[in-house]
C-alpha positions in Angstrom: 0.0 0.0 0.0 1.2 3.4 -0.6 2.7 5.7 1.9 2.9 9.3 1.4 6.0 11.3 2.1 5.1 12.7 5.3 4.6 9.5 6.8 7.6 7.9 5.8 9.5 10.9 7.2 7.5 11.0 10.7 8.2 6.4 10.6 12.1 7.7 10.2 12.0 10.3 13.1 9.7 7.7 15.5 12.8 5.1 14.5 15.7 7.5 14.6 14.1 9.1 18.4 13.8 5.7 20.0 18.0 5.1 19.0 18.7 8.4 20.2 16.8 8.0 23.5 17.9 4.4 23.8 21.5 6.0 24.7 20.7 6.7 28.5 19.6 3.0 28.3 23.0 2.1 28.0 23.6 0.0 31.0 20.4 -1.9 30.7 21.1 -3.1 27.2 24.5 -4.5 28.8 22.6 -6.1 31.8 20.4 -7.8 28.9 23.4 -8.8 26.6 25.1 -10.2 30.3 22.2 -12.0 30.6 21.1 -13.6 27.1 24.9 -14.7 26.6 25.5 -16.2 30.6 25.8 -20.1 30.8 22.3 -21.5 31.5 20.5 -18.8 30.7 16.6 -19.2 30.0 16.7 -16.3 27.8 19.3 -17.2 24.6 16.5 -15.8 22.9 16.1 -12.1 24.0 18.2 -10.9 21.1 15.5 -11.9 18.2 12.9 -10.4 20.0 13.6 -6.8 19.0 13.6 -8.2 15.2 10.5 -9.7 15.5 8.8 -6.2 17.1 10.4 -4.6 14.2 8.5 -6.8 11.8 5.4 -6.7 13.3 5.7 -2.9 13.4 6.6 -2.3 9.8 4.0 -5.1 9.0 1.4 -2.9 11.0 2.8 0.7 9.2 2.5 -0.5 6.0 -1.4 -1.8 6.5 -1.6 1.7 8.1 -1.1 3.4 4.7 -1.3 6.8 4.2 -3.8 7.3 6.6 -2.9 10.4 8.7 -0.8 10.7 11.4 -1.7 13.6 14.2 0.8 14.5 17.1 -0.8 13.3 20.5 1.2 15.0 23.0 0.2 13.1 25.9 3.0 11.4 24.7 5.4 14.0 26.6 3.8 12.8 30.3 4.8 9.1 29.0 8.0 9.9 28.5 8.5 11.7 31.5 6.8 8.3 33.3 9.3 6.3 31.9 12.5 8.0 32.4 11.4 8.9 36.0 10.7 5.6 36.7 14.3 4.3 35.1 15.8 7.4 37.1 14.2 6.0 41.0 15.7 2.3 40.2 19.2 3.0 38.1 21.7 2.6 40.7 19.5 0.0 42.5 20.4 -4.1 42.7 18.0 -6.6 40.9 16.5 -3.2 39.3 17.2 -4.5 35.9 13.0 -6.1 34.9 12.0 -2.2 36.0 14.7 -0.6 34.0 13.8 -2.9 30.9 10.1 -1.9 31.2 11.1 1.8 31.6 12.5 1.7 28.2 9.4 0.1 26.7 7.1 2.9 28.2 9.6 5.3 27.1 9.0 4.1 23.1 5.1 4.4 23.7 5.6 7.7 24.2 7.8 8.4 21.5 5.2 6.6 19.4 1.9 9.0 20.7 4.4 11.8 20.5 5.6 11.2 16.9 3.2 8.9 15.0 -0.4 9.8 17.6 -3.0 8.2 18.9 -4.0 5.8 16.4 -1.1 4.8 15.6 0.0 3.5 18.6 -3.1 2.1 19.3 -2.4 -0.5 16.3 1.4 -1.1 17.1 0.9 -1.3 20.9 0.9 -5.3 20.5 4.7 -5.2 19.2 5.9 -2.3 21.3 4.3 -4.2 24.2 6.0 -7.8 23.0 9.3 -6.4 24.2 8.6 -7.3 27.5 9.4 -10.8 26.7 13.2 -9.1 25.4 13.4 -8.4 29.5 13.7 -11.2 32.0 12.0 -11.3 35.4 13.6 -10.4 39.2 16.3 -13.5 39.3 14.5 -14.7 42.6 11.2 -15.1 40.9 12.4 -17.3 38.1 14.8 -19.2 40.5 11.5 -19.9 42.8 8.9 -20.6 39.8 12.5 -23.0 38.2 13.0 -25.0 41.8 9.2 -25.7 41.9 8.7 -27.4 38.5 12.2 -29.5 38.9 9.8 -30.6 42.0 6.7 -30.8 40.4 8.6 -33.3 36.9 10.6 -35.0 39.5 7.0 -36.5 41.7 5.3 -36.8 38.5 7.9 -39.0 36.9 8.6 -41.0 40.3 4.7 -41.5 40.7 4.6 -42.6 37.1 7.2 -45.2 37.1 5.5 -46.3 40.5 2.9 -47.6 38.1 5.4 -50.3 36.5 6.4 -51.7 40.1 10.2 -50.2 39.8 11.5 -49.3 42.5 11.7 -45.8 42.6 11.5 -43.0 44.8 12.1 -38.9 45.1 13.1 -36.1 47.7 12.7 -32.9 46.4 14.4 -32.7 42.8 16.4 -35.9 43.5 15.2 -39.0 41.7 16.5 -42.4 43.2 16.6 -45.3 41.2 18.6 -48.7 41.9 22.2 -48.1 41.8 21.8 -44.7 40.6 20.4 -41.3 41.3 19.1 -38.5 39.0 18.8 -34.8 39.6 16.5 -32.6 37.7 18.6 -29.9 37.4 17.5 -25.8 35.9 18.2 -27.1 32.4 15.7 -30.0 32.9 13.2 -27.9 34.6 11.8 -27.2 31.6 11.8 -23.5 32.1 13.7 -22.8 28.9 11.2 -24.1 27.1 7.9 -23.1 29.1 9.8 -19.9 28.6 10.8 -19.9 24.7 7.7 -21.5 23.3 5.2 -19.1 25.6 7.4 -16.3 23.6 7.1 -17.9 20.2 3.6 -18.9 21.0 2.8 -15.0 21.6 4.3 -13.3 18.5 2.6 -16.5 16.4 -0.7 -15.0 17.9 -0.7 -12.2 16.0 -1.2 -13.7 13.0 -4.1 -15.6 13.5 -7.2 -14.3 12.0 -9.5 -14.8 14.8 -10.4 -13.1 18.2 -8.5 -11.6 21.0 -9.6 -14.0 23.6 -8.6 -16.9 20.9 -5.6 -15.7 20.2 -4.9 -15.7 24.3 -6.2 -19.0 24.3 -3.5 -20.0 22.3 -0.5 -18.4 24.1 -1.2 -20.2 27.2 -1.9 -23.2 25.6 1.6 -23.0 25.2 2.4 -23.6 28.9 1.1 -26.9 29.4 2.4 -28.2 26.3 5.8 -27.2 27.1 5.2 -29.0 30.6 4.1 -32.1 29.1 6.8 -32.7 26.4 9.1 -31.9 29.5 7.5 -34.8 31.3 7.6 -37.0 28.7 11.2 -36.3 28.4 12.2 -36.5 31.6 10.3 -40.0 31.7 12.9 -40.9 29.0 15.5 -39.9 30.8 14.2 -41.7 33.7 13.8 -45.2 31.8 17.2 -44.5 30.1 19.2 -44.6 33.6 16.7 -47.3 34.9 18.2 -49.2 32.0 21.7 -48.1 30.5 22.5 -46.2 33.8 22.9 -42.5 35.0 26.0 -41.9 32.6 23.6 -42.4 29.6 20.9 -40.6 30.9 22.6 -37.5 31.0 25.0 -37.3 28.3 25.3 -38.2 24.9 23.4 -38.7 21.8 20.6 -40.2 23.8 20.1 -37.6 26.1 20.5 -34.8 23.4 18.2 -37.2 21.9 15.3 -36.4 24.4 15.8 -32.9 24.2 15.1 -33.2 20.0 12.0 -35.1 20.8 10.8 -32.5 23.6 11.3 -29.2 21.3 9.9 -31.0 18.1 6.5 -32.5 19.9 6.1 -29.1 21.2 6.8 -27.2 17.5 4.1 -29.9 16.4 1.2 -29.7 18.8 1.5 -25.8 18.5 1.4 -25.7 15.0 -1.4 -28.0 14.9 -3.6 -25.3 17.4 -2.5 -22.8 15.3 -3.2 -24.1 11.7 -6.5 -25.4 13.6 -7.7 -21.8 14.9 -6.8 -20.4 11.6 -9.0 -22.9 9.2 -11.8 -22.9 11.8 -12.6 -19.1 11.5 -12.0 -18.8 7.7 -14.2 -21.6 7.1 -16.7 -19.5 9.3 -16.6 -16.6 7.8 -16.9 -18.5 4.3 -20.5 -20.1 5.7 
């Protein structure tokens, strides 16, 4: 669709204002680098969430035509919000999620400012995706990451029950005969519940159907991911049952299981999704 001059210039300020104000930022886009590229990290993916706002956005600019674009300078007070609220926490420990969130309110303003009301309104879903570019306070993942490695741990002991092994857990610690697993952060499943309730989110956007559909679908996402963790940890379990620890928790086979885990999830998501998307065309056809 065709986009007149004016709005292609006022797109080029609302991009060139949120580099130029990202500069203060400067220590928060470290934190986040620190923390996508640290060993273990559930968020190895923050760095393509930016690219996938920036699609969605142009996607959204270009369906936007040349419609026109009014200043709304309200935008001024949500600026002001969002660096006085990035002021009160800089300096402060475990301040970085508040920081990161600062900077999102910071480019809603610079979107009513630049581009108005309107606008915004229809690219608020990618300037709001960022949030999933900033991980949460470290205590709150490590608390929500030590109760599902407790949670898969009874599940899989209370399964195996079923088949008269002998079996038993404490906490995260799995005992089996003659050897013992632990279900460590990486087997949590939190990665995963983590990385597909991301990728779940931004595939939401482009199904044609309802708002409370498309949130249907996102948290879908979180039992699915829970599941396939199950199921894989249930492999793991019978592998060391079997072959021993040592082959349970390295090598091809237990790579193996993490394969399985991420391609059953890919799989039933796509399935919901290509599902939502035929059930509501078909719809509207009738």
């Amino acid at each position: 669709m065709y986009i007149n001059n004016i709005a292609k210039f006022k797109y080029l300020c609302f991009a060139i204002s949120i580099g130029a104000f990202a500069v203060p930022f400067y220590p928060v886009f470290l934190w986040l680098y620190k923390t996508y590229t640290e060993q273990g990290s559930f968020y190895s993916h923050g760095f393509v969430i930016p690219l996938i706002a920036i699609f969605l956005i142009h996607r959204k600019l270009i369906n936007e035509g040349s419609n026109p674009l009014s200043s709304y300078w309200s935008g001024t007070a949500v600026l002001f919000l969002g660096f006085s609220l990035y002021g009160v926490v800089d300096g402060f420990r475990n301040a970085g999620f508040i920081a990161g969130v600062s900077f999102i309110i910071v480019v809603f303003g610079l979107s009513l400012l630049i581009l108005g009301h309107k606008i915004t309104k229809s690219i608020a879903f990618p300037i709001t995706f960022l949030i999933f570019m900033v991980p949460p306070p470290q205590l709150f993942l490590l608390a929500v990451t030590y109760k599902l490695k407790v949670l898969i741990a009874g599940l899989a002991t209370d399964f195996m029950s079923v088949f008269n092994i002998n079996i038993r857990n404490i906490g995260n610690m799995i005992y089996l005969p003659g050897c013992t697993l632990t279900v460590d952060n990486q087997c949590s499943g939190m990665n995963s519940l983590i990385s597909l309730f991301t990728l779940s989110v931004a595939a939401a956007a482009f199904i044609k159907t309802s708002m409370f559909k498309r949130l249907m679908f996102s948290m879908s996402s979180l039992p699915v991911a829970i599941a396939a963790n199950i199921t894989r940890i249930l492999i793991l379990v019978t592998i060391a049952y079997i072959f021993g620890a040592e082959a349970a928790t390295k090598g091809i086979l237990h790579y193996g299981a993490g394969i399985i885990l991420w391609t059953s999830c890919i799989i039933a998501m796509s399935y919901l999704w290509k599902h939502m998307n035929y059930k509501d065309s078909d719809r509207k056809k009738t």
